[in-house]
C-alpha positions as CSV (number, residue, x, y, z in Angstrom):
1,X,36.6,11.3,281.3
2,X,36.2,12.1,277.4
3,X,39.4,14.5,277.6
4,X,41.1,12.2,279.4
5,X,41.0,9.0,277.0
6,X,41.4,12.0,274.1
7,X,44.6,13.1,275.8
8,X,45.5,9.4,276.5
9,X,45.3,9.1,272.4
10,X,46.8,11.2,271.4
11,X,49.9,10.8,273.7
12,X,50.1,7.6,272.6
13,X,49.9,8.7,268.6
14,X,52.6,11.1,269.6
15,X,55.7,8.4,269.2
16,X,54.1,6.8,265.9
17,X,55.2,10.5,264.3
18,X,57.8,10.0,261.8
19,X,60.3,13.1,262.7
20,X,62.3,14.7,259.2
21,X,65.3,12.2,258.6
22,X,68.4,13.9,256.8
23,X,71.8,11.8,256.4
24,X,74.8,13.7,255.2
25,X,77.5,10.7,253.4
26,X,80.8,12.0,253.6
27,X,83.0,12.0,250.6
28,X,85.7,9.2,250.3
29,X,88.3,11.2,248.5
30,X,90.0,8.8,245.7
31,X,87.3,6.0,247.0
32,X,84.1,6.1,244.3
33,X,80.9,4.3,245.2
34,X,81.1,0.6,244.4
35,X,77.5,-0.3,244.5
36,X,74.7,1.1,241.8
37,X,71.1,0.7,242.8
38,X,69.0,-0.2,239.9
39,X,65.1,0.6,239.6
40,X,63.5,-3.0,241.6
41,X,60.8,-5.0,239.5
42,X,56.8,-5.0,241.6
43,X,54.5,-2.5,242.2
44,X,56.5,-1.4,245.5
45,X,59.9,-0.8,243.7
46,X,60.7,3.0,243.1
47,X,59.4,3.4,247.0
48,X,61.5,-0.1,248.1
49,X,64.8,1.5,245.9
50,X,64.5,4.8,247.7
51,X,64.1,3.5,251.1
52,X,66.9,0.7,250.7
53,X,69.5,4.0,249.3
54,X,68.2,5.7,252.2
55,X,69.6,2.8,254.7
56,X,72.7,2.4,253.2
57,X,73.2,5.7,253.7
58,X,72.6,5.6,257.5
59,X,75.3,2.5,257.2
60,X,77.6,5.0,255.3
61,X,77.7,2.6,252.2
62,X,77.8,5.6,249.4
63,X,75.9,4.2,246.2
64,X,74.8,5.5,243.2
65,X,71.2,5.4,241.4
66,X,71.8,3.6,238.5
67,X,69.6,2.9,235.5
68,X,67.6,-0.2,234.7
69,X,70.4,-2.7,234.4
70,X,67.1,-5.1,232.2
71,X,66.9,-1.6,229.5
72,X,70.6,-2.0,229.2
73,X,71.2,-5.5,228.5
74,X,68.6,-5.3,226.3
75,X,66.2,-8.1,226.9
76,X,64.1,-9.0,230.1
77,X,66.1,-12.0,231.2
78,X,67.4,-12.9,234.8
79,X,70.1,-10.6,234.6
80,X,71.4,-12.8,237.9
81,X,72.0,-15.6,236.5
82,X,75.7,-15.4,235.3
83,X,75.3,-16.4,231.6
84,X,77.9,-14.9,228.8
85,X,75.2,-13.6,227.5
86,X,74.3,-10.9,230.6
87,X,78.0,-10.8,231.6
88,X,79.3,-8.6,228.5
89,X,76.6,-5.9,229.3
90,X,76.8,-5.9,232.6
91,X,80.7,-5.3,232.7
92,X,79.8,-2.4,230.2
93,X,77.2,-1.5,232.9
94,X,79.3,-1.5,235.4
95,X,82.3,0.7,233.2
96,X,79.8,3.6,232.5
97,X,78.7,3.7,236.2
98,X,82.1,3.3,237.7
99,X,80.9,0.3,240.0
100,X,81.4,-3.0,240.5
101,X,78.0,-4.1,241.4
102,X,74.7,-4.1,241.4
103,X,72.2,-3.9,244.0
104,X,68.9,-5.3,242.0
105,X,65.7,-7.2,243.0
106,X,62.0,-6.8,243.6
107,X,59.6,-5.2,245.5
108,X,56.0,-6.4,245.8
109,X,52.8,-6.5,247.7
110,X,51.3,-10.1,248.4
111,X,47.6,-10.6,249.5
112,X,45.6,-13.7,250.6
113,X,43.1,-14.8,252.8
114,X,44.9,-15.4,256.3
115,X,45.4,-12.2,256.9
116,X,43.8,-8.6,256.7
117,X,46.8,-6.3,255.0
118,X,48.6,-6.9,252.4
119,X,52.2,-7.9,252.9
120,X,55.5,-6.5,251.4
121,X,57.9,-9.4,249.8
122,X,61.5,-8.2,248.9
123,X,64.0,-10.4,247.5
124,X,67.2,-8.8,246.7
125,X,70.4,-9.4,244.3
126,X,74.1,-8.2,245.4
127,X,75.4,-8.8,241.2
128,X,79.4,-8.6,240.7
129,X,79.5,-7.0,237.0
130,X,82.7,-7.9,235.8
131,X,81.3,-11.9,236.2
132,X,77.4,-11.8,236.0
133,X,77.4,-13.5,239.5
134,X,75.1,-13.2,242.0
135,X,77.4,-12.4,244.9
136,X,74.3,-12.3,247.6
137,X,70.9,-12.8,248.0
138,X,68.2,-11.6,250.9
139,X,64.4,-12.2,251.2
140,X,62.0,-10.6,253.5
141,X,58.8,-11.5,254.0
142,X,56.7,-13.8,256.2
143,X,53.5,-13.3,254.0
144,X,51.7,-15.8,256.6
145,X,53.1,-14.4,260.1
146,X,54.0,-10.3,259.3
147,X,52.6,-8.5,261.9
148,X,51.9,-5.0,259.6
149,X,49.6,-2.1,260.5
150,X,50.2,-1.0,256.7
151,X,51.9,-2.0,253.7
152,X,53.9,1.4,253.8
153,X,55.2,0.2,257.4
154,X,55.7,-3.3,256.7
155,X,57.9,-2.0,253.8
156,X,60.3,0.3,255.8
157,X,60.8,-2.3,258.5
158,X,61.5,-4.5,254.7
159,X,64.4,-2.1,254.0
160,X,65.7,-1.5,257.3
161,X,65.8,-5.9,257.6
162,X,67.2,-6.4,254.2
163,X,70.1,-3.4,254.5
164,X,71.1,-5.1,258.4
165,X,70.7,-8.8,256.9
166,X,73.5,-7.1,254.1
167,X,75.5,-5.7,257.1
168,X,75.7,-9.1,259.0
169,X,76.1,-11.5,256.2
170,X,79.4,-9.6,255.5
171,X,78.3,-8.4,252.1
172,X,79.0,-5.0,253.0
173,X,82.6,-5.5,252.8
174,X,82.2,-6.0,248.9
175,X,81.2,-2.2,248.4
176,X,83.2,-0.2,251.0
C-alpha cells in the first residue's frame, strides 16, 4: 500500500515538472524592435523583466533589453508621468535604442496576515518616448484572494497575465 501512494505521488508530481522552454524570434528584415524592456523597480524585478521578455517572445513581439530608463534621465522621478522634464531624455532614450517605447514598471512581493505566502504585485508601464506618455498600464495582483503555492509560481502566472492583458487590450499593436 506504501508503494502504491508513493507511486500515486509521484505521478502526480510528474506534470508539476517544468520541461526546457526555448523560443526562436524570427528576424523582421527592415522591421527593428519597437519596444525596450527596462530593469523593473522591487525586489522581484530582474526575475519579473526576464520572465515578461520571455512572453513576449512566445507572442513574437521582438524587444530589446534596455538600460535603466531612471539612470538615464538622471533623477529617480516617475519617469510616466509625461512632464517636459522626462520627455527630452526619454526621446534621447528612445534614439540610442532605436525604439519607440518603453516597457517599465515594478515587480514586488506583498505579505500580510490573511494569507500564508507572500504574493507577487506587478504594475506595468507601456511609455511612448517621443511624448513621455503613458500609453498603457496593467496590474496584477489580488494580494487578498491569489491562490499561490510559491511566490516563484505566483510570479510566472504574473507575467504570463500581464503579457495576455497587453495582447487583449490592443496594446500590442503599438510595438509590432
Amino acid at each position: 500500500m506504501k508503494h502504491l501512494m508513493a507511486a500515486v505521488s509521484l505521478l502526480l508530481a510528474l506534470p508539476a515538472c517544468a520541461p526546457t522552454r526555448s523560443i526562436v524570434i524570427p528576424e523582421r528584415v527592415g522591421a527593428p524592435p519597437r519596444l525596450a524592456i527596462v530593469p523593473f523597480k522591487g525586489d522581484l524585478g530582474p526575475q519579473a523583466k526576464d520572465l515578461i521578455a520571455e512572453e513576449f517572445a512566445a507572442r513574437g513581439v521582438a524587444a530589446r533589453e534596455g538600460a535603466s530608463v531612471i539612470s538615464i534621465v538622471g533623477y529617480d522621478a516617475n519617469i510616466t508621468d509625461g512632464s517636459p522634464a522626462s520627455a527630452g531624455p526619454l526621446r534621447k532614450y528612445g534614439e540610442d535604442q532605436g525604439v519607440d517605447f518603453i516597457f517599465a514598471g515594478t515587480a514586488e512581493t506583498v505579505s500580510g496576515p490573511l494569507y500564508a505566502f507572500d504574493r507577487v504585485k506587478l504594475t506595468m508601464h507601456l511609455i511612448d518616448v517621443q511624448t513621455g506618455q503613458t500609453r498603457w498600464i496593467g496590474n496584477y495582483g489580488n494580494t487578498v484572494w491569489a491562490a499561490a503555492i510559491n511566490t516563484q509560481t505566483d510570479l510566472e502566472r504574473g507575467a504570463e497575465h500581464i503579457v495576455k492583458a497587453f495582447d487583449e487590450g490592443g496594446a500590442d499593436d503599438l510595438v509590432r
